[in-house]
C-alpha positions in Angstrom: 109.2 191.0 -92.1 110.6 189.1 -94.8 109.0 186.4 -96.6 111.1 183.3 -95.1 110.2 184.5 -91.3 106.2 184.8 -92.2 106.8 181.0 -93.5 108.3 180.5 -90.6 106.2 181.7 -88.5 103.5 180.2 -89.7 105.2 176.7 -89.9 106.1 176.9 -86.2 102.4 177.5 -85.7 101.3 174.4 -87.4 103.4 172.1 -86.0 102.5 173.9 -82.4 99.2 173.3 -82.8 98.7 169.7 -84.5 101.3 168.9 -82.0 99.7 169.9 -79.0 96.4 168.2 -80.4 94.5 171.9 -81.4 96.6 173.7 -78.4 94.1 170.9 -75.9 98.0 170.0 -74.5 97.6 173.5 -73.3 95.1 173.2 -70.5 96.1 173.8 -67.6 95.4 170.5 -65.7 95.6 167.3 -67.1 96.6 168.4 -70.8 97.5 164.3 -71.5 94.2 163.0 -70.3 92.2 166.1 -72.6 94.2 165.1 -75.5 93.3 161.4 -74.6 89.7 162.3 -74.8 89.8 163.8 -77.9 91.4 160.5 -79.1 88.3 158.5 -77.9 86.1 160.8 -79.6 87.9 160.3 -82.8 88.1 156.3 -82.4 84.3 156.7 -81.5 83.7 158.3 -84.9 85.8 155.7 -87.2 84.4 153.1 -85.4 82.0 152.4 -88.3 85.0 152.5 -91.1 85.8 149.0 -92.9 89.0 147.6 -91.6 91.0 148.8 -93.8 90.0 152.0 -93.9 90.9 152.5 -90.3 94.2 151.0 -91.1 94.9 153.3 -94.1 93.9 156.0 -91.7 95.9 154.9 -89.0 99.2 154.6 -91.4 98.1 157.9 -92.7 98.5 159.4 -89.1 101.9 157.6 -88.1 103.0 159.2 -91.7 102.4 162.4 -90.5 103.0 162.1 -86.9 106.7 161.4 -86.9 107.9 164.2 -88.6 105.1 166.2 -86.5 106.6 165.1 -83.5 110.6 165.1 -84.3 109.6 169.1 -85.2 108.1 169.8 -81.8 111.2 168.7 -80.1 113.4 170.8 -82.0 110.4 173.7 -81.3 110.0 173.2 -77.8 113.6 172.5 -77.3 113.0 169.7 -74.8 111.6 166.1 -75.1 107.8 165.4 -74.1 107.2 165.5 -70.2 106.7 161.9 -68.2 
């Protein structure tokens, strides 16, 4: 393999596994409710933070989120299920 495909490869990974919050959107029942309860875990630790700092770290992860997100779809080749 060339360069560009390792890259690739590797890119496709990433975006597969932030996406899919840490492959939790994998499991086999209930992926949205998992992924939900990792979310709650995470508010439960920046609880604590100043206000702003949950803001900077909220704009922080919309920043990286949308072109997360407008990746997967090309990736997965179909829009996130209802």
């Amino acid at each position: 393999m060339d360069l560009k495909s390792n890259f690739l490869n590797l890119r496709n990974f990433f975006v597969k596994f932030f996406a899919t919050c840490f492959g939790l959107g994998y499991a086999p029942i209930f992926p949205g409710a998992v992924g939900v309860g990792f979310g709650v875990i995470v508010a439960y630790l920046i609880h604590p933070f100043y206000f702003w700092q949950k803001g900077l770290i909220t704009l922080i992860l919309i920043f990286f989120a949308i072109p997360l997100t407008t990746e997967a779809d090309k990736l997965f080749q179909k829009k996130d299920c209802k």
